[in-house]
N, C-alpha and C positions, 0 to 999 in steps of 0.2 A: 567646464565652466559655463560655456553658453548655454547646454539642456537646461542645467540649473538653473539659470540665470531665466529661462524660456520658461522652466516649473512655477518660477515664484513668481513671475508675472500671472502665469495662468491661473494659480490660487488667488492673489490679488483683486483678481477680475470678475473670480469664482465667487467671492467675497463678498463683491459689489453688486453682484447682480441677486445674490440671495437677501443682503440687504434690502434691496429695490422689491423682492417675491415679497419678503413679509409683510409689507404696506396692503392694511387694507382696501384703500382706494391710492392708486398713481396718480399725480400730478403731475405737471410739468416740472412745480421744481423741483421737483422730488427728483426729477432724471437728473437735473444739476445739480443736487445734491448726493446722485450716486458718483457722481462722475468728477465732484470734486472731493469725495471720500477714499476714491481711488489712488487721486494724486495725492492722498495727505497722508494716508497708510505706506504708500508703495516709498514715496521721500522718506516718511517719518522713520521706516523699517532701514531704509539704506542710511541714515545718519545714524541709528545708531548702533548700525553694522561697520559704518565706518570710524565712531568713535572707540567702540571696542575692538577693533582691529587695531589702534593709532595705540592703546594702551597696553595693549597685547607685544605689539613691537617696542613702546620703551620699556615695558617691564622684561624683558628678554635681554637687553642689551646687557642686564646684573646677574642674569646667570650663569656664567663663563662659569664660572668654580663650582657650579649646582647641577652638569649637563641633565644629571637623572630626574628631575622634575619639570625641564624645558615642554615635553610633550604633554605634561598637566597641566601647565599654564595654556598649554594654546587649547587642548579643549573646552577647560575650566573658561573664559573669556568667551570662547563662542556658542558656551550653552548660556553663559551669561548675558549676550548678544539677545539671546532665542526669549528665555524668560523676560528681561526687561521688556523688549516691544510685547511681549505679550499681556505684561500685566500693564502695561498702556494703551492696548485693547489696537495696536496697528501691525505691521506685516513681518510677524515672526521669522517666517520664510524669508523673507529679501532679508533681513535684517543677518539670517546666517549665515547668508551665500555672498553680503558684501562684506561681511567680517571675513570669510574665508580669502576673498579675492582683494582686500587691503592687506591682509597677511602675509599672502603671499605674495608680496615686490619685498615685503619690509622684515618680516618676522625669518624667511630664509636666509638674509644674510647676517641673522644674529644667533641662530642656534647652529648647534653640530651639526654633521652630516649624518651620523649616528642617529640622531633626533629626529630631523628630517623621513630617514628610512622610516624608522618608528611610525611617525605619524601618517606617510602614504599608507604603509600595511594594514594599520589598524582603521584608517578611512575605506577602505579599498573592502577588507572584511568586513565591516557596519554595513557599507553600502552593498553590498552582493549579498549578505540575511535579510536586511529589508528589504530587496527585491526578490528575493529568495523567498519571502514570506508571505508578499502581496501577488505574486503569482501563482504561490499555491492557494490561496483563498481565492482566488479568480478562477480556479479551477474548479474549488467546491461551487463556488455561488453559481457558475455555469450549469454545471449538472443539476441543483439543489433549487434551485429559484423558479419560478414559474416565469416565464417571458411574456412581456407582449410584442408582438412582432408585428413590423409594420414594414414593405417592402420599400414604399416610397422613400419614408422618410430616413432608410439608414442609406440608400443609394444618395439621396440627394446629400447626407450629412458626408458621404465619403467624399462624393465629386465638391462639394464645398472644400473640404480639406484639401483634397490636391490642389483645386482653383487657388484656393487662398494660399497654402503654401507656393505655387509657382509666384504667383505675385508678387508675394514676399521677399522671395529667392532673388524675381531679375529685379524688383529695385532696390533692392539693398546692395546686389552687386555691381549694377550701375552706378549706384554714389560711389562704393570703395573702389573699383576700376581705377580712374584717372591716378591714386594714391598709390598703386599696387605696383612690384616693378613688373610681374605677371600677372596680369589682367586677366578673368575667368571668362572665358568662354563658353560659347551655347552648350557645349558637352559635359563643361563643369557645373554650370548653371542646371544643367537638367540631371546630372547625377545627385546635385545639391536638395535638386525638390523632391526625386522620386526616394529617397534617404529619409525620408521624415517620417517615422515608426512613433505610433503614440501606444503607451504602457500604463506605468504603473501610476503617475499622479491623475491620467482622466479618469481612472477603473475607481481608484480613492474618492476623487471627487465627485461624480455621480452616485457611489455605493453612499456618500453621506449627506445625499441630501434627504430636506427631514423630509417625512411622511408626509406632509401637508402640499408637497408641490404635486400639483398636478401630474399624471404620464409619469409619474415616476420611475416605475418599472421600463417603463420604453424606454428613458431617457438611459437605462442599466442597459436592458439588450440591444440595441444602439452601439454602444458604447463597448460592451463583450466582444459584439460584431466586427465593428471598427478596427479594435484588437488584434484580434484572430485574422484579420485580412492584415495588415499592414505586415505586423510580425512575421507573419508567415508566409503571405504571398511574396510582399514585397524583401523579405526578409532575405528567403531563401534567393529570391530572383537579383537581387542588385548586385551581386558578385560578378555573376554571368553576363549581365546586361551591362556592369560598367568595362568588364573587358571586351565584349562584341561591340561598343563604339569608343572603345579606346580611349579613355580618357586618361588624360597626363597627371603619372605617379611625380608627389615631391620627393 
């Protein structure tokens, strides 16, 4: 729920900022107008993620005698979720991932268990082909693309990322600490940051920016780079390195 939840923010943003490239000439308010286009998108998608969630749950509560259609209704509602913000021109994405996460407090205690299974499996398959499918295309466009490569500026975009993920990591577990009955410590805090593998929605988002933006292509081999280091270095390595400083299994 939280990658998700991390995905549709980072489309959101993606969003906002290509709004802001199309602009002939930038303004200033133009900046407070990307940056209040953000908040109206990112809200607007979650209201009506969270309306079609709330309808989703009372229409479930009459299917007791209907079990075999329970799993149509709840996807049927959260593409329904995806289209409306979309033909409202706001954030598709949030809009599906808060219908998913309203559903789920309210929608599970009204279908089967039977239903339930259904629906993880078939979530579970969707989501492994389309990861399934954007990494094989991340493989041709590797091999098949012409790169431009620029030393500086993928070292500097990696140590950005970790920079900004530790940040991230110790102040957000600062706020939740005082609330926790175990509070994360520097080993959890530093398993939590060096854990941060970016995939298949940055490789998406860079692959579709349009032709007109500048570096283009950099901002693709960048971004392949990125990839390939994280997954892989980091990937293969955090196993090892969370058990060589021990950090505490739940």
């Amino acid at each position: 729920g939280g990658m998700s939840l991390h995905d549709a923010v980072t489309v959101v943003l993606y969003n906002m900022f290509n709004f802001v490239a199309d602009m002939p000439v930038v303004e200033p308010v133009d900046v407070f107008l990307g940056v209040a286009r953000f908040f109206v998108v990112g809200l607007g998608g979650m209201g009506f993620g969270i309306l079609f969630g709330f309808v989703a749950s009372f229409t479930t509560r009459f299917t007791s005698r209907v079990r075999e259609i329970e799993p149509l209704f709840i996807f049927m509602y959260s593409y329904l979720a995806y289209l409306v913000a979309e033909l409202f021109a706001i954030s598709s994405i949030m809009a599906i991932v808060t219908c998913a996460l309203t559903m789920k407090y309210y929608v599970e205690e009204n279908v089967s268990q039977r239903s339930c299974t259904t629906i993880r499996h078939v979530v579970k398959m969707l989501g492994t082909i389309s990861e399934t499918l954007i990494f094989f295309f991340l493989g041709v466009v590797t091999i098949t693309t012409e790169h431009e490569w620029n030393w500086g500026y993928i070292l500097f975009t990696l140590l950005f990322a970790f920079v900004w993920r530790g940040l991230g990591i110790l102040v957000l577990t600062q706020i939740i600490n005082p609330f926790r009955t175990i509070p994360f410590n520097f080993k959890d805090q530093f398993g939590l940051a060096y854990g941060g593998l970016r995939g298949a929605i940055s490789f998406a988002l860079a692959f579709t920016l349009p032709d007109n933006i500048g570096r283009r292509q950099l901002f693709i081999t960048a971004t392949i780079a990125i990839i390939i280091f994280t997954v892989f270095i980091q990937g293969i390595s955090i196993r090892p390195l969370i058990e060589f400083i021990n950090v505490r299994r739940t």
